[in-house]
Structures are given as structure tokens and as C-alpha cells.
DSSP file (Angstrom, degrees, kcal/mol; ACC not computed):
  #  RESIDUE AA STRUCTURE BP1 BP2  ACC     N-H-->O    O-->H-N    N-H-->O    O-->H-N    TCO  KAPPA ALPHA  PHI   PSI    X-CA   Y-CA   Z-CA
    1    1 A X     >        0   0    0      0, 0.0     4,-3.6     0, 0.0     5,-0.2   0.000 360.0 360.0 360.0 -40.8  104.8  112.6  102.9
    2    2 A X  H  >  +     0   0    0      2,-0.2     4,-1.7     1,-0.2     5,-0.1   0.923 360.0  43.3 -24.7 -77.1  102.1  114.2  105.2
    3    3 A X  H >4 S+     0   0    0      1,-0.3     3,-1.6     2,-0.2    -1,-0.2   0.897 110.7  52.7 -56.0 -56.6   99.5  113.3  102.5
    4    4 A X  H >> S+     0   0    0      1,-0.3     4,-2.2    41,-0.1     3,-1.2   0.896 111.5  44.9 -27.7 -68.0  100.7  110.0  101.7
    5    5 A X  H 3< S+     0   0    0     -4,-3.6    -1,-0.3     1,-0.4    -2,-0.2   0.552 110.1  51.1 -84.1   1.4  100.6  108.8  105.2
    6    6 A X  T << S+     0   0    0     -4,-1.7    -1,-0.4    -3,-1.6    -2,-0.1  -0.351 113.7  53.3-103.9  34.8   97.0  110.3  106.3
    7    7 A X  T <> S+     0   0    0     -3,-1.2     4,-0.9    -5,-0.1    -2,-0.2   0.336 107.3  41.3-102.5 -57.8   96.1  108.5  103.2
    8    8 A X  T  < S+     0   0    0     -4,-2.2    -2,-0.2     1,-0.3    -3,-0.1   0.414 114.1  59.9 -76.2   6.0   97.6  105.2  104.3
    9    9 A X  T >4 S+     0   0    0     -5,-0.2     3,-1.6     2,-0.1    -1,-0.3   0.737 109.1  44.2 -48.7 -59.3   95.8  106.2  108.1
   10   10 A X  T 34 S+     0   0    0      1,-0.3     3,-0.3     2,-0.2    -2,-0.2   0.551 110.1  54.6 -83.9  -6.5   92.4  106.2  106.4
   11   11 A X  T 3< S+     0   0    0     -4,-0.9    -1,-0.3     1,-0.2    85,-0.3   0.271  94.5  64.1-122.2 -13.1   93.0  103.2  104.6
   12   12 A X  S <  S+     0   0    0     -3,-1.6     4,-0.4    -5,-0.2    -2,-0.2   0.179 106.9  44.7-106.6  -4.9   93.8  101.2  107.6
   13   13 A X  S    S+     0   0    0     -3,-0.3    -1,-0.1     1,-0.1    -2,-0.1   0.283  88.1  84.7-124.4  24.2   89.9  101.7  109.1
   14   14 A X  S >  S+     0   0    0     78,-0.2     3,-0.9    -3,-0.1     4,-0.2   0.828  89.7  56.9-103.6 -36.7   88.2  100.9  105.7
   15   15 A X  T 3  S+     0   0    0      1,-0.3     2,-0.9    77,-0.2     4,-0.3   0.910 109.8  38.0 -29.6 -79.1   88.7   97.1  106.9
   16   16 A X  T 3  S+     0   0    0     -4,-0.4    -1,-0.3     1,-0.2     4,-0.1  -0.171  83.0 119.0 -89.9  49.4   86.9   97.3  110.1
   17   17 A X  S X> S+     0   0    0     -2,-0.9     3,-1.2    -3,-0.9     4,-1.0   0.998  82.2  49.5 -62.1 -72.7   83.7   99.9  108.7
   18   18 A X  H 3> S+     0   0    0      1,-0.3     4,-1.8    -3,-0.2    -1,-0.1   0.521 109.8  38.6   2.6 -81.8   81.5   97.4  109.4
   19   19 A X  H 34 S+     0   0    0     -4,-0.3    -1,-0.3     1,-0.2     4,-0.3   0.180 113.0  62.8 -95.6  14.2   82.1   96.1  112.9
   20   20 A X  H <4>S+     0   0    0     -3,-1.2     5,-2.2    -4,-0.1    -2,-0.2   0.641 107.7  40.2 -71.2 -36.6   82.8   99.6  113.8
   21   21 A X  H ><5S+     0   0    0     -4,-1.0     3,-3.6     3,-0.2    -2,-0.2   0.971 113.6  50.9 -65.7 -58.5   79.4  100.5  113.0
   22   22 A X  T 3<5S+     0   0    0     -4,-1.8    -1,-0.2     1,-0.3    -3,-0.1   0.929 118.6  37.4 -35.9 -56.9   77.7   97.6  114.3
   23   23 A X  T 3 5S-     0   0    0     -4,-0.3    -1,-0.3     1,-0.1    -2,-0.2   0.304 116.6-109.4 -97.1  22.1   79.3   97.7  117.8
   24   24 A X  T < 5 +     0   0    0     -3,-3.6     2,-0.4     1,-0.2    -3,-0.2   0.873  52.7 162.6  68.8  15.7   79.3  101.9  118.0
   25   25 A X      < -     0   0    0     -5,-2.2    -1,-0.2     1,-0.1    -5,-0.1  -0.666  34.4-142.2 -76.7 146.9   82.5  102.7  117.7
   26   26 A X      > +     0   0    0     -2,-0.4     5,-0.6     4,-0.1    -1,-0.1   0.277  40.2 155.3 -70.7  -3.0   82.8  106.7  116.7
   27   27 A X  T  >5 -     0   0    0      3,-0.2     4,-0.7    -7,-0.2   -10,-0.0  -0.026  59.0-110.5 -33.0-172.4   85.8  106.5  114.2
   28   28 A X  H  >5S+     0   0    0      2,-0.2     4,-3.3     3,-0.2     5,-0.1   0.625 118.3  55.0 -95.9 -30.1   86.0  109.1  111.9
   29   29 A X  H  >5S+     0   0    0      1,-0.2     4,-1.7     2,-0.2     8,-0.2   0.847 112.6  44.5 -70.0 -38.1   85.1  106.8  109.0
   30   30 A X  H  45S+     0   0    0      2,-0.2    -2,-0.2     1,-0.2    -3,-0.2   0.806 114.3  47.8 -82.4 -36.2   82.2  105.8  110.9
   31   31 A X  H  <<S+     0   0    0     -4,-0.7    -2,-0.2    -5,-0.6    -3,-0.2   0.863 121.5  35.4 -65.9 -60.2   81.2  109.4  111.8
   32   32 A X  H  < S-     0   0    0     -4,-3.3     4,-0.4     1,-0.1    -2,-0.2   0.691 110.3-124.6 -85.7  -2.8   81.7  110.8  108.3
   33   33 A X     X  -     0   0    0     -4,-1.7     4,-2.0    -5,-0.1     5,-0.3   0.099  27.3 -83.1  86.0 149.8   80.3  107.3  106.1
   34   34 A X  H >> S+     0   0    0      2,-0.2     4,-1.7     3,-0.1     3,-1.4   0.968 121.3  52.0 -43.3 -85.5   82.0  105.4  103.4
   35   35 A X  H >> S+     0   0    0      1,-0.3     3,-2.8     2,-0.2     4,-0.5   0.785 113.0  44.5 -43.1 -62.3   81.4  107.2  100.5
   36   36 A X  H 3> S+     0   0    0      1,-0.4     4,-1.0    -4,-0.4    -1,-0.3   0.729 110.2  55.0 -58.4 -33.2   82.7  110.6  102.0
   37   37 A X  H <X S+     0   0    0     -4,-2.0     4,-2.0    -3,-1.4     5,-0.4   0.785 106.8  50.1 -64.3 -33.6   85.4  109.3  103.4
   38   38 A X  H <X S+     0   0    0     -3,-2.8     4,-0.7    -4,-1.7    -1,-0.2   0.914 107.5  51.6 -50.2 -49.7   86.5  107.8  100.3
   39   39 A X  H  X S+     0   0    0     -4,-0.5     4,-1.5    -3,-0.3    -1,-0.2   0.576 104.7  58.1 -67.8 -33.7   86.1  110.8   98.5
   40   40 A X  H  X S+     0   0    0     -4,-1.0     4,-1.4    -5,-0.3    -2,-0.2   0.838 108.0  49.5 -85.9 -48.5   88.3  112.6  101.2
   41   41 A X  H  X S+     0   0    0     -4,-2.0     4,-2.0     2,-0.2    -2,-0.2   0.717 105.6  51.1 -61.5 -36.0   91.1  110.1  100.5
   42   42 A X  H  X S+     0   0    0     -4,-0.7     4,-2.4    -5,-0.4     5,-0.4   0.905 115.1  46.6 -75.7 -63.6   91.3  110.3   96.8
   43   43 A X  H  X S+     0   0    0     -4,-1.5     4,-2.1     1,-0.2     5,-0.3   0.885 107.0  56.3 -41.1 -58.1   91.5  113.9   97.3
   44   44 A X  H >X S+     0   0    0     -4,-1.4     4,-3.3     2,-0.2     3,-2.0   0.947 112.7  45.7 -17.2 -80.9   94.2  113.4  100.1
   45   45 A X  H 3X S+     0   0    0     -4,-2.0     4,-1.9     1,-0.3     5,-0.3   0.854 105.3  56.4 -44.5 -45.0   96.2  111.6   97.5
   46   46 A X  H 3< S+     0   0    0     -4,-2.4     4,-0.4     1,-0.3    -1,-0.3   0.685 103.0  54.6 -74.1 -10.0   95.8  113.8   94.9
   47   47 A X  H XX S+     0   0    0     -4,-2.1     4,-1.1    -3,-2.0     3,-0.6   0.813 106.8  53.2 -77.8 -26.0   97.1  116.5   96.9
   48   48 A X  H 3< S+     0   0    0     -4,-3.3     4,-0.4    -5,-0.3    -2,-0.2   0.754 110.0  46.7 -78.4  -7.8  100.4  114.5   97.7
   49   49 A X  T 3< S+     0   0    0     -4,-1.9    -1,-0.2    -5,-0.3     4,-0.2   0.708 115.6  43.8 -90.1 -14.2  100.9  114.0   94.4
   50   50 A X  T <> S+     0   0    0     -3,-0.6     4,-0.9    -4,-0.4    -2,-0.2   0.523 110.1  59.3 -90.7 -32.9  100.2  117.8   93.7
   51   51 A X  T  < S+     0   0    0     -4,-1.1     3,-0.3     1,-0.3    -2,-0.2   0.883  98.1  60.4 -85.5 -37.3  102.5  118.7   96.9
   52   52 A X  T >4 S+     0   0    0     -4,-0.4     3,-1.1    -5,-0.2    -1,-0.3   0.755  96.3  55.5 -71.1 -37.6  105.2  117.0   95.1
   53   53 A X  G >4 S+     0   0    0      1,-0.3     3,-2.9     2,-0.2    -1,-0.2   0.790  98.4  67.7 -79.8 -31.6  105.0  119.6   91.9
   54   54 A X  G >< S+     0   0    0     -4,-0.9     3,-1.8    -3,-0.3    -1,-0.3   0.581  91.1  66.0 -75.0   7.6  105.6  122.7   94.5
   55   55 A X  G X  S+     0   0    0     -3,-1.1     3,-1.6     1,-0.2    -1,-0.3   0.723  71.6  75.2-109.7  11.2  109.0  121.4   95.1
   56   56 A X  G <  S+     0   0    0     -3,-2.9    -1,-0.2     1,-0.2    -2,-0.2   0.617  93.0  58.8 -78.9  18.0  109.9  122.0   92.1
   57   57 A X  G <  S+     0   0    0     -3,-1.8     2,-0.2    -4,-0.1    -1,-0.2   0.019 104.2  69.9-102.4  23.5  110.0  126.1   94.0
   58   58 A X  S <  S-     0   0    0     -3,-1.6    -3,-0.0     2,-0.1     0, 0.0  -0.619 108.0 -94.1-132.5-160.3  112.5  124.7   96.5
   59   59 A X  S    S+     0   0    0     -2,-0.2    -4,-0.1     2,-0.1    -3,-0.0   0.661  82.1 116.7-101.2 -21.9  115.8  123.8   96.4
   60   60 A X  S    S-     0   0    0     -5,-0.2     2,-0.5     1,-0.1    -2,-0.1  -0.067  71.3-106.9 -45.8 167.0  115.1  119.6   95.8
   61   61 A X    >   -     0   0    0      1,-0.1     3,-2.3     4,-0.0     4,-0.3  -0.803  25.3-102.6-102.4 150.9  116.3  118.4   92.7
   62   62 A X  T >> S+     0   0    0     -2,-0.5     3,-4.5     1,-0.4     4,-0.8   0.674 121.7  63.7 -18.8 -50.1  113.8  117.4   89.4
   63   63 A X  H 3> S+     0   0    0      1,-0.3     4,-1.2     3,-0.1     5,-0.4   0.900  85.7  62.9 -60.0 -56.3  114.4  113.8   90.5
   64   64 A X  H <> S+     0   0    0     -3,-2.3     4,-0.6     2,-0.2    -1,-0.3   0.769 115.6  36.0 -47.6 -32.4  112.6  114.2   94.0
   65   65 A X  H X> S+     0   0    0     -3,-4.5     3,-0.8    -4,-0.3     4,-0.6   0.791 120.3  55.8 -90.5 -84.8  109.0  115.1   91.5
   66   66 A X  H >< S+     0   0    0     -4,-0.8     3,-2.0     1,-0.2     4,-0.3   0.397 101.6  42.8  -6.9 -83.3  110.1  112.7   89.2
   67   67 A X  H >< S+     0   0    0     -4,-1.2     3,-4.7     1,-0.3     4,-0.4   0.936 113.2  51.8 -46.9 -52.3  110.8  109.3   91.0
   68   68 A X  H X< S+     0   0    0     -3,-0.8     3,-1.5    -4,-0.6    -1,-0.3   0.756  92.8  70.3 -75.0  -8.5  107.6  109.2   93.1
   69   69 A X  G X< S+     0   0    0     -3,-2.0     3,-1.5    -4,-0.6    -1,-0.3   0.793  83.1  80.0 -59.8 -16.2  105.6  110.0   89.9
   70   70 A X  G X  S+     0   0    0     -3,-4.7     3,-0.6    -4,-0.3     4,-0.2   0.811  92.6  54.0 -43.6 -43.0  106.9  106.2   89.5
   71   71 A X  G <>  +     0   0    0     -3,-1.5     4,-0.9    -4,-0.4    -1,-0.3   0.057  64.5 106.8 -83.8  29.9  104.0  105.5   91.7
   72   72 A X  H X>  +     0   0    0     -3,-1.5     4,-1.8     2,-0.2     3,-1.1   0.906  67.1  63.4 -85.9 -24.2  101.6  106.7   90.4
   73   73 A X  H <4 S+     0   0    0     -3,-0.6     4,-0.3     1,-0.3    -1,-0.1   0.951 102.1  59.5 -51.5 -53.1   99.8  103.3   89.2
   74   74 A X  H 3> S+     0   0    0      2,-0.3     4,-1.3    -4,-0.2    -1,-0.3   0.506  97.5  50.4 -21.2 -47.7   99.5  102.5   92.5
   75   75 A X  H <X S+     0   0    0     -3,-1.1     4,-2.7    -4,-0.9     5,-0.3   0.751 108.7  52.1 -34.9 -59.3   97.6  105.0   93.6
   76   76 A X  H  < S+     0   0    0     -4,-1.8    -2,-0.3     2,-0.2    -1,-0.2   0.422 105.8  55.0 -81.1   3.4   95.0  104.7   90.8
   77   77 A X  H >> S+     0   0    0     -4,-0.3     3,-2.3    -3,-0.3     4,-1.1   0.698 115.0  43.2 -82.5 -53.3   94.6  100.9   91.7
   78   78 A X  H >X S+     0   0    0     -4,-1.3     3,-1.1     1,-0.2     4,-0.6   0.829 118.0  46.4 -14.2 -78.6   93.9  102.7   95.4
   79   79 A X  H >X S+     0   0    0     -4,-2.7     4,-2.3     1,-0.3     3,-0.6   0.753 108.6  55.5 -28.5 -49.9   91.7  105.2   93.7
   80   80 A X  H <> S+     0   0    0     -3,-2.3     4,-1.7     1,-0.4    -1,-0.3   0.931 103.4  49.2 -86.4 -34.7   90.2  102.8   91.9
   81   81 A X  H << S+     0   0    0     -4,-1.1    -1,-0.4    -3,-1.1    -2,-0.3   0.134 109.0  57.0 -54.5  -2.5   89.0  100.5   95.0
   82   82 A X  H << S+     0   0    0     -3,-0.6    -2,-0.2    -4,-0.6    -3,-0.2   0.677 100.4  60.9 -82.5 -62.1   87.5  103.6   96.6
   83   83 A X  H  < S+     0   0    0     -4,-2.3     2,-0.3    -5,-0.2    -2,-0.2   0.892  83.7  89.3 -35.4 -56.5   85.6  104.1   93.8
   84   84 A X  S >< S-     0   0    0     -4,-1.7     3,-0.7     1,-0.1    -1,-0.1  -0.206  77.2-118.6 -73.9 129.1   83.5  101.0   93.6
   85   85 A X  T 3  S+     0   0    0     -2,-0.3     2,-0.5     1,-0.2    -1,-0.1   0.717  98.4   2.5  -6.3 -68.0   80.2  100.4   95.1
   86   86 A X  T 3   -     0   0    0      2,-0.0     2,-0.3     0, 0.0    -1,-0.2  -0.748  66.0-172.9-166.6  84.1   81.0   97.3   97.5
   87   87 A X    <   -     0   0    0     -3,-0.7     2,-0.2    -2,-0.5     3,-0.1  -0.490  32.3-117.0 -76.3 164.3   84.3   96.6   97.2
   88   88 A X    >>  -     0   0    0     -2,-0.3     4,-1.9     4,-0.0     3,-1.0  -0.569  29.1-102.4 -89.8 169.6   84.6   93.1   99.3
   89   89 A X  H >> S+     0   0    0      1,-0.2     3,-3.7     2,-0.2     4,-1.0   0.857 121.0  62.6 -61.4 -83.5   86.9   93.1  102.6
   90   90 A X  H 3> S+     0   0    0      1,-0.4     4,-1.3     2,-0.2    -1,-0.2   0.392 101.5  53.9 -55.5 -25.3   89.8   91.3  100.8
   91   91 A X  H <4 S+     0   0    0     -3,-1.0    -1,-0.4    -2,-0.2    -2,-0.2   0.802 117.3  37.2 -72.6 -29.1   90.0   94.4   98.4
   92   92 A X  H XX S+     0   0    0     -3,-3.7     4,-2.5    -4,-1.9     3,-0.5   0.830 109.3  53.7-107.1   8.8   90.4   96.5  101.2
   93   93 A X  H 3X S+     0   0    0     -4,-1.0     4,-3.1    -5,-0.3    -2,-0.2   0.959 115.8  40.5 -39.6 -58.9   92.1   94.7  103.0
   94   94 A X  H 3< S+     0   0    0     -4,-1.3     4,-0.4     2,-0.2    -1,-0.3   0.201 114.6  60.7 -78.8   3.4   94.7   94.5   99.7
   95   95 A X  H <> S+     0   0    0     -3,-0.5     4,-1.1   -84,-0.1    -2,-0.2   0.787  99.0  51.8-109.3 -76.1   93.6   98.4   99.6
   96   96 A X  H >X S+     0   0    0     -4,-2.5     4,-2.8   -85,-0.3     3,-1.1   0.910 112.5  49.6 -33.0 -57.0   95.2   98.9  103.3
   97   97 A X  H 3X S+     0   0    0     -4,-3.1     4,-1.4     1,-0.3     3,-0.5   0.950 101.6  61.9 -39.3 -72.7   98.4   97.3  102.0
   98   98 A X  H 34 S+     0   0    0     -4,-0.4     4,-0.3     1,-0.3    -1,-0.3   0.584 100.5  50.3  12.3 -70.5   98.5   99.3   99.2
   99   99 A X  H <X S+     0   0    0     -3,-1.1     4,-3.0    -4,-1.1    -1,-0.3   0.766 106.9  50.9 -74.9 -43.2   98.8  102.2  101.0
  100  100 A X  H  X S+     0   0    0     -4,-2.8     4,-0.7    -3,-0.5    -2,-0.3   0.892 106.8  55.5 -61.9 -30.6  101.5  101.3  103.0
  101  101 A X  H  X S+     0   0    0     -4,-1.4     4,-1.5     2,-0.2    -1,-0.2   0.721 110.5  51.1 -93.5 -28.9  103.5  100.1   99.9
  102  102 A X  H  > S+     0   0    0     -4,-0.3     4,-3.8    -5,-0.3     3,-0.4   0.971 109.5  46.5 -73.7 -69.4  103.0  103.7   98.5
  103  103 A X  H  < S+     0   0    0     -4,-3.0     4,-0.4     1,-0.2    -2,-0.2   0.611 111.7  49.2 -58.4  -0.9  104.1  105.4  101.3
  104  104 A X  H  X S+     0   0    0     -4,-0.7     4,-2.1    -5,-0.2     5,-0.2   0.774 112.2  51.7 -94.3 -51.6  107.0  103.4  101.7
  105  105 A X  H  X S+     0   0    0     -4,-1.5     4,-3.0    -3,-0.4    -2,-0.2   0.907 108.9  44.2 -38.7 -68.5  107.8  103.8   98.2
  106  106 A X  H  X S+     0   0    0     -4,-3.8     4,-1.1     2,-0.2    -1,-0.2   0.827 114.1  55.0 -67.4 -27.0  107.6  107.5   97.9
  107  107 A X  H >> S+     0   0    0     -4,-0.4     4,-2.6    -5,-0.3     3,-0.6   0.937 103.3  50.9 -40.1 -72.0  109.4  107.5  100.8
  108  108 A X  H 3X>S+     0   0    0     -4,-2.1     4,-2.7     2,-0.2     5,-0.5   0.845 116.9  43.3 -26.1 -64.4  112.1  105.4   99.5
  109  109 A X  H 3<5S+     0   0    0     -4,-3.0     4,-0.4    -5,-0.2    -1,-0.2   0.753 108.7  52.8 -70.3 -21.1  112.4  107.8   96.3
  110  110 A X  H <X5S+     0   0    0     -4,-1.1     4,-0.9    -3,-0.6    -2,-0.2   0.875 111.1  47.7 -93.6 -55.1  112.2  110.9   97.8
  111  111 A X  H  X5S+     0   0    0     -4,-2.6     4,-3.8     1,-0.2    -2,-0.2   0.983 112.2  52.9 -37.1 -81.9  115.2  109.7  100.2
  112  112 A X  H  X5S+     0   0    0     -4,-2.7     4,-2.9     2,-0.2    -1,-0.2   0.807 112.6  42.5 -27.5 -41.3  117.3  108.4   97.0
  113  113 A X  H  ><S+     0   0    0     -5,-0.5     4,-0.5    -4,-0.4     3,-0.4   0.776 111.3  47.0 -77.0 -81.6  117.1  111.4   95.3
  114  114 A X  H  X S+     0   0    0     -4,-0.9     4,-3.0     1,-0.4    -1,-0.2   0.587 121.1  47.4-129.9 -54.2  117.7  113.9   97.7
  115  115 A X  H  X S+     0   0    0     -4,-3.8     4,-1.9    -5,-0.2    -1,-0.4   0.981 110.4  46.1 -44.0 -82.8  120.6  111.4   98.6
  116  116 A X  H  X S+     0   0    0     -4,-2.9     4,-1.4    -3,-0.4    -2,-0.2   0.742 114.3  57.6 -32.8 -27.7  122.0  110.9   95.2
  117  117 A X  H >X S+     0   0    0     -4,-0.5     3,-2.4     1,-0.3     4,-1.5   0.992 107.0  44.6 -57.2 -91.3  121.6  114.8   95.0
  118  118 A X  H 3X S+     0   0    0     -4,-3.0     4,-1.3     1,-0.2    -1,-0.3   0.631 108.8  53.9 -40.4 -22.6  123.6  115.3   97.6
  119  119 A X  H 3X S+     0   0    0     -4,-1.9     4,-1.6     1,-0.2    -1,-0.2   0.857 115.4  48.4 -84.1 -30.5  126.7  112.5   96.7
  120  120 A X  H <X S+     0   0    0     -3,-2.4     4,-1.7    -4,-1.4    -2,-0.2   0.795 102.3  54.3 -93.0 -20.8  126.8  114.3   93.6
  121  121 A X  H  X S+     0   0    0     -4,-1.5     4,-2.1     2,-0.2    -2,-0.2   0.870 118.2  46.1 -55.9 -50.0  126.9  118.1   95.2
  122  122 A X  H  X S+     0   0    0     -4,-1.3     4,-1.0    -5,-0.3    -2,-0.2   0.983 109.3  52.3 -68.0 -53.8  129.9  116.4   97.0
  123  123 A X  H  < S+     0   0    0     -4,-1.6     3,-0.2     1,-0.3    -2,-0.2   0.820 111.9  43.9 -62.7 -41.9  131.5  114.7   93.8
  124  124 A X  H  < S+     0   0    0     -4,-1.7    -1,-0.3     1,-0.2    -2,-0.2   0.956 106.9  59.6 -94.2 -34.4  131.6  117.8   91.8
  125  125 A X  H  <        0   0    0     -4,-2.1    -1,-0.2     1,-0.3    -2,-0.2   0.772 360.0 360.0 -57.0 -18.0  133.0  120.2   94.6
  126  126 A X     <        0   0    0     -4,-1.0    -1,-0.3    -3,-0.2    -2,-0.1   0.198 360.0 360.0 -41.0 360.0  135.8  118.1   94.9
């Protein structure tokens, strides 16, 4: 979740680049530039999606990599709005969203399973 949500962080200043620059504000977006920052977010993602395969060396069960692979289109429309040259504010605007909807998502899936896991760890010791 760590990646996910420093994703959906960086994704929340992509909006105001602009009039951060203009008026001097320091962000980190502003400090490191569009592109890099971009670049630094796809990467981001692709480690949460990556972070997600090590737990199949812990005790979660399959489902927990599974479900959130559910999201993965999602991502790549992200992915894919970082990518272009001059996206307009209403794509990242719809880009900020995005991100929240992801992380909310994976959230969501990661809970269920780990829940459902668990109801059924109960069911069968019975």
C-alpha cells in the first residue's frame, strides 16, 4: 500500500505544476520537473505492483497478489497520462482521481482477501 499511496501523493500536485512554478512554490514536483517526476511515479507504481508478488514469501494467501492484479488497467491508463507530452489539466486532474480510485481499490482487495482468508481458516477449524 506504501507504493500505491506515494503514488496517489504525487499525483495530487501534477494539477497545480503550473501555478506552483509561476508563484515559487518549492514542491518536490517543482524542484525535480515534470518529466522526472513522472518517471518517478510510473516506477513507484511498478514497484507496488512488484511488492505485491513478494507476498507470495509470506503467509498471505494467492488471492491477496491476485485480486489487486484486477487493477492493473488502471494503472496503465495512469501510466499512460504520465507519459504524454502535454497532457491538459482535465487529464490530470482525472489522473489525480485515478489514483485515489486505485488505492482505494487495492486496498479494498487486499482487505477482502486477507478477510475471506481468515473466515475460511475459521470455517475449516471448526
Amino acid at each position: 500500500m506504501f507504493f500505491f499511496t506515494l503514488s496517489m501523493i504525487l499525483s495530487f500536485s501534477y494539477p497545480d505544476y503550473d501555478a506552483d512554478k509561476n508563484s515559487g512554490k518549492h514542491t518536490l514536483l517543482v524542484r525535480l520537473g515534470w518529466r522526472r517526476t513522472a518517471r518517478i511515479n510510473i516506477v513507484i507504481l511498478a514497484l507496488g505492483y512488484l511488492s505485491l508478488g513478494t507476498s507470495k514469501f509470506t503467509v498471505a494467501p494467492v488471492s491477496a497478489i491476485c485480486l489487486p492484479l484486477l487493477t492493473a488497467p488502471l494503472a496503465l491508463r495512469i501510466v499512460a497520462t504520465l507519459l504524454k507530452n502535454e497532457p491538459t489539466e482535465k487529464q490530470l486532474e482525472d489522473n489525480s482521481v485515478h489514483s485515489v480510485y486505485l488505492s482505494l481499490l487495492i486496498a479494498v482487495l487486499l482487505s477482502s482477501s486477507l478477510l475471506t482468508e481468515g473466515i475460511f481458516n475459521i470455517m475449516w477449524q471448526s
